[in-house]
N, C-alpha and C positions, 0 to 999 in steps of 0.2 A: 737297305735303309728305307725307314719308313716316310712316305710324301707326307706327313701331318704327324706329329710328336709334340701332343703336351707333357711335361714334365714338370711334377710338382706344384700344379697351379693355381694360387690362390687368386682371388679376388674379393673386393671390399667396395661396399657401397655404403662411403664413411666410415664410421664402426661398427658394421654388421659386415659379417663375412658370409659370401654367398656361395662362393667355391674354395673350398679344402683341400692341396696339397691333392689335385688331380694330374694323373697321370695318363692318356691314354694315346694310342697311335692310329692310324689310315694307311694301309699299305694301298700304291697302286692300283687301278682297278675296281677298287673294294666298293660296296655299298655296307656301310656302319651307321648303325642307329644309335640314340639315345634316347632308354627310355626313362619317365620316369611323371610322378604326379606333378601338378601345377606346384608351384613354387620348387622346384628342387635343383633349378640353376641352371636349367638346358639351354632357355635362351640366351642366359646370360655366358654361357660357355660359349653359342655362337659370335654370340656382338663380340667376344672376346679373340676368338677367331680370326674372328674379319676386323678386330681392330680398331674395335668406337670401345671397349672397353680397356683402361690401361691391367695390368698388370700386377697385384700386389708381392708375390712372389712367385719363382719358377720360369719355365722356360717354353715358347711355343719355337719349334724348328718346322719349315716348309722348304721340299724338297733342298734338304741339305743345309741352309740357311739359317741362322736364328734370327725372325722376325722379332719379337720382343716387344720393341720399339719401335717396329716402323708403322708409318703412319698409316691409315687406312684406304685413302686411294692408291698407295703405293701398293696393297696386298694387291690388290683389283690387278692392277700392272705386272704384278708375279705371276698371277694365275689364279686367288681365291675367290667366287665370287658368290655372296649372300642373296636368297630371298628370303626377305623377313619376314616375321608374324604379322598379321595384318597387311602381308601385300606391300604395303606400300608405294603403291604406284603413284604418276603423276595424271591426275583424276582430270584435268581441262585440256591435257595433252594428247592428241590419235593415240593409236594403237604404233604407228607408225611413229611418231615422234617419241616415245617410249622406249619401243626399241630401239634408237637409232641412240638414244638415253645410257642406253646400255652399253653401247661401245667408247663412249666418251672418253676413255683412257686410251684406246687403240691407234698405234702408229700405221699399220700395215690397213689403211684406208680401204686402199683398191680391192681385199680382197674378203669386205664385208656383205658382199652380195653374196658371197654362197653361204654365211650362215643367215642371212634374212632367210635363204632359198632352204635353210637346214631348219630353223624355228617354224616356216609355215608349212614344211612337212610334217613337223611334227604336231601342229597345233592349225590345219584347215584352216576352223573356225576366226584364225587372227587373220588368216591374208583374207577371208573373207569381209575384214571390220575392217578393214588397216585406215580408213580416215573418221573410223569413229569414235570421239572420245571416251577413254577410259571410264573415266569414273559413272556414265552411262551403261556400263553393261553390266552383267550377272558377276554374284562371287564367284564361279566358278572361271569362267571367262576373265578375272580380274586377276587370278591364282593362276591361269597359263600365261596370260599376260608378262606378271611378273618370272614367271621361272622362262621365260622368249628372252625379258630383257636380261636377265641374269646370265645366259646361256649368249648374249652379243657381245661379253666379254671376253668371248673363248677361255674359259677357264678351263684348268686341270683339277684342280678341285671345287665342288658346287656344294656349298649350303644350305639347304632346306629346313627353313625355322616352320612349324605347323602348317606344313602344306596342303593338308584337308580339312582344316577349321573351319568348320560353318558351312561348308558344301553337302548339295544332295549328293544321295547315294552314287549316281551313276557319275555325276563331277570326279567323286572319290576314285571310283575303281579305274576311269581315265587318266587322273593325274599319278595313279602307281604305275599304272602300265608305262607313261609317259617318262617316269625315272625312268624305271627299269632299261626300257630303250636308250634314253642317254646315256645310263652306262654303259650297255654294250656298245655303243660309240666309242667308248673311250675316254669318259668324263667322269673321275673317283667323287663319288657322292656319300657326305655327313648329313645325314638326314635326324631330327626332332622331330616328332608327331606321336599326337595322342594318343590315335589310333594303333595300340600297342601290336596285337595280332596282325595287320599291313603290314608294318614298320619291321615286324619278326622275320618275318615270311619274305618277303625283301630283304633285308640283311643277308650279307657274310659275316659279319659279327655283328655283336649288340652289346653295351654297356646298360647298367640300371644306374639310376644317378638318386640319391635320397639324402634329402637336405644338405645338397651341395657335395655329397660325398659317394663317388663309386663302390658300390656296394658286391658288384656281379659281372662277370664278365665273360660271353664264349660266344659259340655261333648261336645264328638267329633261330635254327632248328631248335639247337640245346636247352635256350631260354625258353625255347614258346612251348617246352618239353614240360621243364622241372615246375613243381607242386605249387612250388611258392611261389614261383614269376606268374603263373594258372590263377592263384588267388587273388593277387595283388594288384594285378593289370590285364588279367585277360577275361575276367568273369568267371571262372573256371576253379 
């Protein structure tokens, strides 16, 4: 059984429909992408996800469950947890109150010091800041920021809406290696980003998403292979 199964999924912002009767799955483990041009519904497939967008038809099931309906900090509480486009952080709040931001849902208090102790391994740079505000430092630094605080929910599945939007190069090639790692942790990552060729190349699978509609679908090798995924999104 798949841990993330959309089935038939539409959604409607008013009378425009944004996502059509999509269907896709997350097995365990996996790192899956979605590629696709600006407007073609990626983000709005994650907000749908995690649950700030309702529903128009179909069905989202997480590990085993049909979510559907349920509310949005209740996915946080299952296990989903979103970094959005744009970061999102709380820009007047440390680095430190941020992350602590991020556990907010979590009952098992006592035992959030070893993912502090699991985020500033993974991200130096943070325990080096930890009492200095947010919205003070670099986009790149604001993009580890946010996937620290996303990762204090101990999720089992992590969302990653444009995680290397607007960052230099070398920000880039740190915050893929930085998935990467979290998966081999043990944390299934749905990943959106631009950057089609990363996002491939990472992937176990990949979807193409156009105008709201799944177009493609196989491994990240397959796609970053065939002619047409080459022309369309990779330069190529």
């Amino acid at each position: 059984m798949a841990l993330l199964e959309l089935d038939d999924v539409s959604v409607h912002y008013g009378r425009i429909q944004a996502i059509h009767d999509m269907s896709i799955h997350v097995e365990e483990g996996e790192i899956v992408s979605l590629i696709g041009a600006n407007g073609a519904g990626k983000t709005t497939t994650m907000r749908a996800v995690a649950g700030l967008l309702g529903l128009s038809g179909g069905s989202i099931t997480f590990d085993g469950d049909d979510i559907s309906r349920t509310k949005a900090h209740l996915r946080v509480v299952r296990g989903i947890s979103l970094t959005p486009e744009g970061r999102g952080i709380f820009p007047s709040m440390t680095v430190l109150e941020n992350l602590d931001m991020g556990a907010y849902a979590r009952k098992d208090k006592s035992s959030m010091s070893a993912d502090f102790d699991r985020v500033f391994d993974l991200f130096p740079r943070l325990k080096e800041r930890q009492k200095q505000s947010g919205g003070t430092m670099s986009g790149g630094e604001q993009q580890m920021l946010a996937i620290g605080r996303a990762l204090m929910a101990h999720p089992k599945l992590l969302l990653l809406d444009e995680p290397s939007m607007g960052l230099a190069p070398q920000f880039i090639r740190q915050i893929f290696r930085i998935i990467k790692e979290v998966n081999q942790q043990g944390t299934t990552v749905l990943l959106v980003e631009q950057n089609a060729n990363q996002a491939l190349k990472l992937a176990n699978r990949a979807y193409i998403l156009e105008t709201g509609r799944i177009t493609r679908e196989g491994s990240g090798a397959e796609l970053a292979a065939d002619d047409s995924v080459k022309a369309a999104y990779l330069g190529g």
